[in-house]
C-alpha positions in Angstrom: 0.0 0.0 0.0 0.9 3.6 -0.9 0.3 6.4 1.1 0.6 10.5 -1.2 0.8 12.8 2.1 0.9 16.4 0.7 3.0 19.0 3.1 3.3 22.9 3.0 6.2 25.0 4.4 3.9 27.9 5.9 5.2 31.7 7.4 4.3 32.8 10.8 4.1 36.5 11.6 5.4 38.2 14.3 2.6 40.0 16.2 4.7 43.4 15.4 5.6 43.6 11.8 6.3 45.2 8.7 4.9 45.1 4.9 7.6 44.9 2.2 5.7 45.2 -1.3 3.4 41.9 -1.9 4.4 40.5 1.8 5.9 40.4 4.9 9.6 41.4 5.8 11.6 38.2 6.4 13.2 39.6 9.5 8.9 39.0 11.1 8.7 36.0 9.7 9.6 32.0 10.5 9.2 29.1 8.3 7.4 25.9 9.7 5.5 22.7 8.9 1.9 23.5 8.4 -0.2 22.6 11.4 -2.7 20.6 9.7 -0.5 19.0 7.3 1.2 17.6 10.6 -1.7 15.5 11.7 -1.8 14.0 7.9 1.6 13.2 8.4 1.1 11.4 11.6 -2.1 9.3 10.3 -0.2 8.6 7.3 2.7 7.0 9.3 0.0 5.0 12.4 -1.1 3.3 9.4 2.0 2.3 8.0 2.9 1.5 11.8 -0.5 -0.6 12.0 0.1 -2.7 9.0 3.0 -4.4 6.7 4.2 -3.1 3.3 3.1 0.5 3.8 4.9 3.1 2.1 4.4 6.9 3.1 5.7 9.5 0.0 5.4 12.6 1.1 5.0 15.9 -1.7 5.5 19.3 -1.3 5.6 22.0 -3.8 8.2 25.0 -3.2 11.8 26.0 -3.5 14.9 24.6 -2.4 14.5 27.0 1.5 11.4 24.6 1.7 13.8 21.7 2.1 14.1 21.5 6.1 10.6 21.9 6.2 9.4 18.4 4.4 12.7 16.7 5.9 10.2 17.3 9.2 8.1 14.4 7.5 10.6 12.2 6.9 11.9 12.8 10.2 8.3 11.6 11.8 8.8 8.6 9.2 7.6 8.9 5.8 9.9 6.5 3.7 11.5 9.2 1.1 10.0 13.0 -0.3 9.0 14.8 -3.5 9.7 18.3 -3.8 8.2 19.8 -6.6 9.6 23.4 -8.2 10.2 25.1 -11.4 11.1 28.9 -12.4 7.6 29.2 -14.1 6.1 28.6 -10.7 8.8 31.0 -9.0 7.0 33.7 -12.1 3.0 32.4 -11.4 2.9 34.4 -7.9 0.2 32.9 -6.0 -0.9 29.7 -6.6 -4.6 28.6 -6.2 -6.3 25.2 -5.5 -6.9 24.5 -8.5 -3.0 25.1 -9.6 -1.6 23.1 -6.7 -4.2 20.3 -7.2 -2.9 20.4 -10.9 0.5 19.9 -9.5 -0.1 16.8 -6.9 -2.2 14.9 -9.6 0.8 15.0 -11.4 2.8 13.5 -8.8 0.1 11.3 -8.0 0.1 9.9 -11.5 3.6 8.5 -11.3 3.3 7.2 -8.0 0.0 5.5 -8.3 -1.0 5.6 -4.3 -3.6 3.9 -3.0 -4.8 6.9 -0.5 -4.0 10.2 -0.2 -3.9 12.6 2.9 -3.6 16.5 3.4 -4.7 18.5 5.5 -8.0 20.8 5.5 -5.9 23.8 5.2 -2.9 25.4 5.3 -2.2 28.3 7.7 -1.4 31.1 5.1 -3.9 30.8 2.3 -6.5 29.5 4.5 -8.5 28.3 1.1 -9.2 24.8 2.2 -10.0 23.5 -1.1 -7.0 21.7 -2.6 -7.4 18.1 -1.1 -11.1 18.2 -2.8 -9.9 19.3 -5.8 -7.1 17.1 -6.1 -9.6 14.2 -5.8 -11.9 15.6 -8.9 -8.5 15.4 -10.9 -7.8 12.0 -9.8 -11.1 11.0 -10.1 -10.8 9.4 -6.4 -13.4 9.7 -3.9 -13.3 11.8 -1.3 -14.0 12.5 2.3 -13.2 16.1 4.0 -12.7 17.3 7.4 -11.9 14.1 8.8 -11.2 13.8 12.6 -11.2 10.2 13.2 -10.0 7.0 10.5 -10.3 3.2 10.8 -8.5 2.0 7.4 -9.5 -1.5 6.6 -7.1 -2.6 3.8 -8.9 -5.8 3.4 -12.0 -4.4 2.2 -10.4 -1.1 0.6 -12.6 0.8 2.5 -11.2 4.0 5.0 -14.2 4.1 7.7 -14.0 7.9 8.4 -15.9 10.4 11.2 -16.3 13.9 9.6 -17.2 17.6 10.7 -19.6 18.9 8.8 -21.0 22.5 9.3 -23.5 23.7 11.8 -22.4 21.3 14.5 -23.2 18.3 12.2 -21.3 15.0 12.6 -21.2 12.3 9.9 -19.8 8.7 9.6 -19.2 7.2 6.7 -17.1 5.2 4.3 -15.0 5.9 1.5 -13.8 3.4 -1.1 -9.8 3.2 -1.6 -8.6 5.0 -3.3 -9.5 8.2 -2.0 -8.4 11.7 -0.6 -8.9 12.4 2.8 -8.3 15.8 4.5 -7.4 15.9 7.9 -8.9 17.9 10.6 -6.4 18.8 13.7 -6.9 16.8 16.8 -7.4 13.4 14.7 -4.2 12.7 16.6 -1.4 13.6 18.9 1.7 14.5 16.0 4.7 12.9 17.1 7.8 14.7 17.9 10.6 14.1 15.5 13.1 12.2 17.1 17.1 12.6 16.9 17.5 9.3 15.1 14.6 10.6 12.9 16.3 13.8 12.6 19.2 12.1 11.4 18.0 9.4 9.1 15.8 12.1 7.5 19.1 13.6 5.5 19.5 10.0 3.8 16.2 9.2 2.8 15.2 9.9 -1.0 14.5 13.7 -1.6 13.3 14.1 -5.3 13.0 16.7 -6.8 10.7 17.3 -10.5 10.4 20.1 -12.5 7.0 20.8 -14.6 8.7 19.3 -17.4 9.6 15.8 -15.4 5.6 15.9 -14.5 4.9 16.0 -18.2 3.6 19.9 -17.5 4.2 23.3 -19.3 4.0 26.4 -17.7 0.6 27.2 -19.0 -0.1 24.2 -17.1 0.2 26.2 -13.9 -1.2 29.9 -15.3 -3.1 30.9 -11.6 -6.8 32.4 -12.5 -5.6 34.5 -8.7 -3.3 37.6 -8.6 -2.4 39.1 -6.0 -2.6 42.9 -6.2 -2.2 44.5 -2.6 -1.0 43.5 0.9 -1.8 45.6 4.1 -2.5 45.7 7.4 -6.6 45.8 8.5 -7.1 48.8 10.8 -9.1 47.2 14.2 -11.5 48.9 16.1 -11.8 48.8 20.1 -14.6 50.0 22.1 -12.6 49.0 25.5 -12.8 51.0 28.4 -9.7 50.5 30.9 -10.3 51.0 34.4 -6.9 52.1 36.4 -7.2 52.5 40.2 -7.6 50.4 43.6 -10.2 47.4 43.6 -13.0 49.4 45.0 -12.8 52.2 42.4 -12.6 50.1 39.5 -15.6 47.7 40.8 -17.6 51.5 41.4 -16.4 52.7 38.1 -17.6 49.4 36.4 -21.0 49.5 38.3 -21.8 52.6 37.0 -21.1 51.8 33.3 -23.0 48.6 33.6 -25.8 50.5 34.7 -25.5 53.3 32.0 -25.5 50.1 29.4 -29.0 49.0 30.9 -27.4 45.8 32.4 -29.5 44.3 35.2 -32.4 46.9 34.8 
């Protein structure tokens, strides 16, 4: 059995920082594993622990600074890596679902995996719609949101618990192969360990270009541009009280009852 589990390499802001052009200043930001591609990992490798002949590939698309970032994956254990990058995708700016998707099928295609995980979204672009889509190019079925899995190989079938909107719960199964994408809390994410750390920089680190993928840069033309980057202005109606205990709780009495609370 093969197991496609799709990471991102996604920025974290400072709480204080500053807008260079189309983003943020490097010296505000830091580079991790995406939070919710972190529990994909981690179901990806129980189920390879769980069972025999289980092979985890992990994929991620980005540069060459996105390296340490999937190594985190093959330090939890995922077998070896894909990293897919290309100068064309360096010039297409912001890539939407649709794009990436377009990308991962392609890698999907030449691995041939039996299920794939990622998570429900990433940090940054917050679109939560590229593990869906990826399954309409695959032509896999699909199950989102998923916080709870129970694979039985036997059958083919991944029995999975969902989140669905207004407080609505669903079981249900979904015939291998498939895409799942993973909620947070589906697991605890291991740690990666020092002897992870240090296998990681042997295990197989591809890396394809669009033209390996049998893609051409119109291939990955983005229908998204980004135009503008700034910082939304917040409004506070806060009122701080300063002073002992008793004038504060006076102070605060008085509001309350201005407000019509308690009348």
């Amino acid at each position: 059995m093969k197991i496609l589990v799709t990471v991102k390499e996604v920025a974290h802001v400072d709480d204080e920082f500053e807008i260079d052009g189309l983003g943020i200043d490097d010296r505000y930001v830091t580079y991790d594993l995406n939070e919710w591609d972190d529990y994909a990992v981690e179901a990806a490798v129980q189920i390879q622990e769980a069972g025999d002949d289980v092979e985890v590939v992990a994929v991620t698309i980005g540069d060459a600074d996105t390296e340490d970032t999937i190594r985190q994956a093959l330090a939890k254990g995922a077998d070896r890596a894909i990293r897919v990058w290309d100068d064309a995708l360096a010039d297409a700016g912001l890539l939407d679902p649709e794009t990436k998707a377009r990308l991962i099928a392609a890698v999907a295609a030449e691995e041939d995996p039996d299920l794939v995980l990622t998570g429900v979204q990433s940090a940054d672009d917050g679109f939560g719609a590229t593990g869906v889509t990826l399954a309409e190019h695959l032509g896999f079925e699909w199950g989102a949101v998923v916080n709870a899995l129970d694979l039985d190989r036997e059958a083919g079938i991944a029995h999975v618990h969902r989140e669905l909107e207004g407080s609505v719960e669903e079981l249900t199964d979904v015939e291998l192969p498939a895409v799942l994408t993973i909620q947070t809390g589906i697991n605890e994410p291991r740690y990666a360990s020092l002897r992870g750390i240090r296998q990681a920089q042997s295990k197989e680190l591809a890396e394809y270009s669009l033209s390996d993928l049998d893609l051409t840069p119109a291939d990955v033309e983005s229908s998204l541009e980004q135009t503008d980057l700034y910082e939304p202005e917040s409004e506070s109606e806060a009122t701080v009280f300063e002073g002992s205990a008793e004038e504060t709780a006076s102070e605060l009495a008085g509001l309350l009852r201005e407000k019509g609370v308690g009348s």
